[in-house]
N, C-alpha and C positions, 0 to 999 in steps of 0.2 A: 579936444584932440590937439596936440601940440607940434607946433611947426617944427621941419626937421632940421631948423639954426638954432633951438631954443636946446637948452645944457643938453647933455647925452649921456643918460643911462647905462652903465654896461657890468658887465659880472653881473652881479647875484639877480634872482631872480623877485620881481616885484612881488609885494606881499599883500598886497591893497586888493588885489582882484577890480582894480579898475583900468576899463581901457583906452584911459587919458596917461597912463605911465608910459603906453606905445611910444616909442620912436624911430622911424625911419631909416632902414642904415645911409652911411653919409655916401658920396659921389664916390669919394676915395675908396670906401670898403666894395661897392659896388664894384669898380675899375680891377680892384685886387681881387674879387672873385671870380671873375669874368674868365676862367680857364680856357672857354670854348670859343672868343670870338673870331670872326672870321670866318667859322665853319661854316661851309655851303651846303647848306641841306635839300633834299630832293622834293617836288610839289609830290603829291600823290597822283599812283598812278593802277594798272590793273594787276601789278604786281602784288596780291593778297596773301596771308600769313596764315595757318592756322591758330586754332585756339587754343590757350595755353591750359596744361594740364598743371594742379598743384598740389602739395602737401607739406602738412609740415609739424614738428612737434613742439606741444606750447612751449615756452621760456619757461626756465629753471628759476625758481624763487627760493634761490640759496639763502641758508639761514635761519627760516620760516621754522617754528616747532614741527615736526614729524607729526603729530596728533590733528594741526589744522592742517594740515597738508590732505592727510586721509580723507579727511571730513570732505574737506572741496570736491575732491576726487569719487569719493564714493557718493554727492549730493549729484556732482554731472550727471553720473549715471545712471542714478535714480530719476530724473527730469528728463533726460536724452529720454528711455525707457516710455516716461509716460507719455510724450510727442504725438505728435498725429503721424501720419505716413500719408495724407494727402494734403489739398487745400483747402477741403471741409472742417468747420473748426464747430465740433457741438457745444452746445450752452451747458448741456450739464456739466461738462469738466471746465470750465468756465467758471462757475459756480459752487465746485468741488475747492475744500481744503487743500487738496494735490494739486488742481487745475489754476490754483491762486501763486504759486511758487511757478516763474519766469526763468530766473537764472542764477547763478551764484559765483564767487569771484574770489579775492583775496582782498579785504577793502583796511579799512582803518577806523580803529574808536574814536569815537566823536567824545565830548565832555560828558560826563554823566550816562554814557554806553556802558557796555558789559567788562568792560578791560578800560585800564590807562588810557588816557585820550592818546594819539597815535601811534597806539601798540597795533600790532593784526588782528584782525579777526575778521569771523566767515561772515562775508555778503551777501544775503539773502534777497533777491529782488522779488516783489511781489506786485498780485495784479490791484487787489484792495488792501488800504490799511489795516494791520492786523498787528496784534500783541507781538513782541518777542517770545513769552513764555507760550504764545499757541502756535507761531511759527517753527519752533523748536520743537513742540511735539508733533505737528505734522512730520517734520524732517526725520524725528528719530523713530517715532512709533509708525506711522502713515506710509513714509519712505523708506525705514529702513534703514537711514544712515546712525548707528549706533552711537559711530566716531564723533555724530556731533553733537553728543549729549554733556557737554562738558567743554567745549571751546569756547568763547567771545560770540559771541552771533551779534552782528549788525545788521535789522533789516532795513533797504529800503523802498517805498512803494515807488513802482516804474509805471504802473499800468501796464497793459499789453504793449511790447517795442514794437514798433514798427520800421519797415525800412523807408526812410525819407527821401522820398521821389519828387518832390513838389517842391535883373529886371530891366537893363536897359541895352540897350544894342551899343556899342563899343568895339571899333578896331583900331588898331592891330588891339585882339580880346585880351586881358590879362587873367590869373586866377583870382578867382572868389567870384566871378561873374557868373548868371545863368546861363547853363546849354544844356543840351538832348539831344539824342535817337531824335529821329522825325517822328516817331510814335509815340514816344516818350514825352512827359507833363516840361519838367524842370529841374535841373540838378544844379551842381556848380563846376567848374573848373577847378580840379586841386593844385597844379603847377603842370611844368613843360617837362617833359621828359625827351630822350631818347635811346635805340638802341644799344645793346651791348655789343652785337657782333653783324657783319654786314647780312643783308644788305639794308638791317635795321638799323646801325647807324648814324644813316644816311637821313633818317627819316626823324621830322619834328615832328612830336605830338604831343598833345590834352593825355592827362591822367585826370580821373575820376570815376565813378563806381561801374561793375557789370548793369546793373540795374538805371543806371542814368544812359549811358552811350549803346549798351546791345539789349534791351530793352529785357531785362532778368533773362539772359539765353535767348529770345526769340527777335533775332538777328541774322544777319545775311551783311558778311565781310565787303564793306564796299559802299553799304548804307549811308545816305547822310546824316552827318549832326552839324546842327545846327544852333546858332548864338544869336540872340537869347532860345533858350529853348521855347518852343510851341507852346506853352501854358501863358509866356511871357510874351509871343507876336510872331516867335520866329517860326520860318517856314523854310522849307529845299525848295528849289535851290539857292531862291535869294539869300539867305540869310547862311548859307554854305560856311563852316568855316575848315572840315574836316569829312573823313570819310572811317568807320569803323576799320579797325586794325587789326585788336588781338583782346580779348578776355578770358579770363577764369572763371570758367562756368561755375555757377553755383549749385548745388546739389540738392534736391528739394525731398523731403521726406527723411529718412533716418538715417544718412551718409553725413562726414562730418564739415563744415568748411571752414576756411582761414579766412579769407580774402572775399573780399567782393569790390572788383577791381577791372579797369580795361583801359585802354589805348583810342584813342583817336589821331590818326595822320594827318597833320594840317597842311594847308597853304601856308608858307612861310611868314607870309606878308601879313596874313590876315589874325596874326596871334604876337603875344609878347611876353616874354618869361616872367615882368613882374607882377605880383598880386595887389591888388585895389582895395580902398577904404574908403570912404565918403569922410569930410573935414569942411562944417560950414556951408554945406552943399557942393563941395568944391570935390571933384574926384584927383584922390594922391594917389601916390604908387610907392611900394618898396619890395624889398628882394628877401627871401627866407634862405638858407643853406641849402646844398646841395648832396647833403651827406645823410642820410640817416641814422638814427639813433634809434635802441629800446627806449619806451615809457618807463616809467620810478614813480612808486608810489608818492603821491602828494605834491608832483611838480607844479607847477603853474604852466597853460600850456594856451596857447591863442588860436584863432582859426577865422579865416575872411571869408565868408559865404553870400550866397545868393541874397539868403531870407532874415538871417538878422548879423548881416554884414562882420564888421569887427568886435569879435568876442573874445572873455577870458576868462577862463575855467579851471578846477583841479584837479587831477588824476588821483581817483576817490576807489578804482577797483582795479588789480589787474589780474588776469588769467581766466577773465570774464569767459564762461558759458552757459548757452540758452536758447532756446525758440526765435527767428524771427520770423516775423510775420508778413510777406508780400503778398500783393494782390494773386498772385497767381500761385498761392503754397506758403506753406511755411519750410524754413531753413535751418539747421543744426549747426550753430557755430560755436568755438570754442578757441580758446587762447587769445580773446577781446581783450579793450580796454577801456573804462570808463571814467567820463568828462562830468563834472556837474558844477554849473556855472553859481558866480558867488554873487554872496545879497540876493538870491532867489530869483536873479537877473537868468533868464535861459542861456545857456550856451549855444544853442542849436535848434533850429525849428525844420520842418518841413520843406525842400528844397534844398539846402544848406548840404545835401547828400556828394560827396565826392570831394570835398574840400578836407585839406592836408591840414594837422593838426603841428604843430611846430610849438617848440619852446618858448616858453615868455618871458626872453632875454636877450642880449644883442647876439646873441649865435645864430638864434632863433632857428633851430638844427629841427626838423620833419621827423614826430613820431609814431606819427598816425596818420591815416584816411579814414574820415569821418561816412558812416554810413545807416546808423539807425539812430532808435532813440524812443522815449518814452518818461512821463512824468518828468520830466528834468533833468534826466539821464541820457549820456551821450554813448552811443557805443560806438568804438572804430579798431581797424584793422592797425596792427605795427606795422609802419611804414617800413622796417626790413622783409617782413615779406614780401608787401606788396610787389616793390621793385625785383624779389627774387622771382615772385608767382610771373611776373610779367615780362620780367628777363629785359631789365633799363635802367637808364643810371637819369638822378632827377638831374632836369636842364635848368637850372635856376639862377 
């Protein structure tokens, strides 16, 4: 990891997929973005908010052949279709040709794929490794999507995704660290947010998942969260560093979602806008944008988490949807985007859930919240919903 006096990167984005290209923005760029200091923000108090309602329609991927377009489109539907509608999950569809297809995206040919190496083509996520040519006959004969008898198919195996729910105590806290709900395992801190309009504000708070901070819906506004989370030692109230705020519920059974996303109102004192990285053993700190951006096929894109700290991945799928799988139900999400870490280095493990995915270059501009995953596969929300689903501008 390189010290941040040693030469400085900037423009184009690193090609190496290594996260020794990192470098920290300098005191200067920091001081220049600093829009908001001074702001006196409010401790929390019994002043509670409700819960945010969302929707929203996937991103336009202008340009795209009409023929793969359909294909995607009429593949969601066909997997939405064959979902579960509870949290019972049978083995025979499991086990079934249909029950092996996860999700599907708009991703990009690989060398030696079905198309040009970074031409489009349809994303097929699956549960076991399986052919292209039998994948493609499930999709067109099994499912029904005719449209994709004739596109690019890219498959790749995910395993069943799961939502990543699962280390040291640290104040004033920064992002990438662990916290939770008091009944909640471990998640991480995406960055600091706060409101758009009063008497939000006023109000500093943690962003990261519905599923980290209000425990997938089964929450009660006012709840502690706590740093490090409870899997990691922490406990309410000692380890207090917030109180639940505001989330987007998530929809369990055959309704659609964007977001899986909440608020935590902190103690001022006890949080710090910038996000963490371990260097030699040594904890550093640097600052990400404040501005959100869409994801773009093929970006390079970084993210600090709980469980495997400073990572750097590709943006391998976008308009991602599919099943996800939480302990309490499965979920229908759609208009994702998919991370997959390079040299077969993970980008993401278990834990790592709620942490902001940001470009990997000195702008280092937030395009995602990182929230599931599977096989090597990173799935996360566009960081322009999130902020819209939740109604905040990031504090960073």
């Amino acid at each position: 990891m390189p010290d941040a006096s040693e030469g400085k990167k900037t423009g184009k984005q690193s090609q190496t997929g290594d996260p020794s290209d990192f470098v920290p923005p300098s005191e200067e760029e920091a001081a220049a973005s600093d829009e908001n200091a001074g702001v006196q923000f409010e401790a929390p108090s019994e002043t509670l908010t409700e819960q945010a309602a969302f929707t929203a329609a996937p991103e336009s991927l202008a340009g795209l052949p009409s023929q793969l377009l359909d294909a995607r489109d009429a593949l969601e539907e066909a997997i939405h279709q064959q979902g579960w509608t509870s949290g019972v999950q049978a083995l025979d569809a499991f086990t079934s040709d249909v029950g092996n297809v996860q999700g599907v995206g708009i991703g990009i040919s690989e060398p030696g794929g079905p198309a040009p190496p970074g031409s489009p083509a349809l994303a097929v996520f699956v549960m076991e490794e399986t052919p292209t040519d039998q994948v493609r006959s499930v999709v067109v004969e099994s499912l029904g999507v005719e449209a994709a008898a004739d596109v690019p198919l890219a498959v790749h195996k995910s395993g069943l995704i799961d939502a990543q729910s699962h280390r040291f105590y640290i104040r004033p806290a920064p992002g990438g660290v662990s916290v939770a709900h008091r009944k909640v395992t471990a998640g991480t801190i995406g960055c600091l947010c706060v409101g758009r309009s009063a008497p939000r504000n006023s109000r500093l708070m943690v962003l990261s998942n519905n599923h980290v901070l209000a425990n997938s819906n089964n929450a009660v506004f006012g709840d502690c969260i706590c740093q490090p989370g409870p899997y990691d030692g922490g406990s309410c109230p000692a380890y207090q560093i917030a109180i639940l705020e505001r989330f987007c519920p998530i929809v369990f059974g055959g309704g659609t979602n964007y977001v899986d996303c909440a608020t935590g109102w902190c103690w001022p004192d006890r949080v710090r806008r910038e996000l963490v990285y371990l260097s030699g053993g040594a904890v550093q700190f640097f600052r990400i944008s404040g501005q959100p951006l869409y994801p773009q096929l093929g970006w390079n894109v970084g993210k600090s988490g709980r469980t495997t700290q400073l990572t750097v991945g590709r943006i391998v799928a976008l308009n991602w949807s599919g099943w996800i799988n939480y302990g309490v139900g499965r979920a229908w999400f759609a208009g994702q985007f998919v991370v997959q870490g390079y040299g077969g280095q993970a980008f993401s493990a278990g834990g790592d859930s709620g942490s902001s995915v940001w470009t990997w270059d000195s702008a280092r501009r937030p395009v995602g919240l990182l929230f599931a995953g599977g096989g090597g596969y990173t799935i996360c929300n566009p960081m322009p919903w999130v902020v819209s689903g939740l109604d905040i501008n990031l504090y960073t």
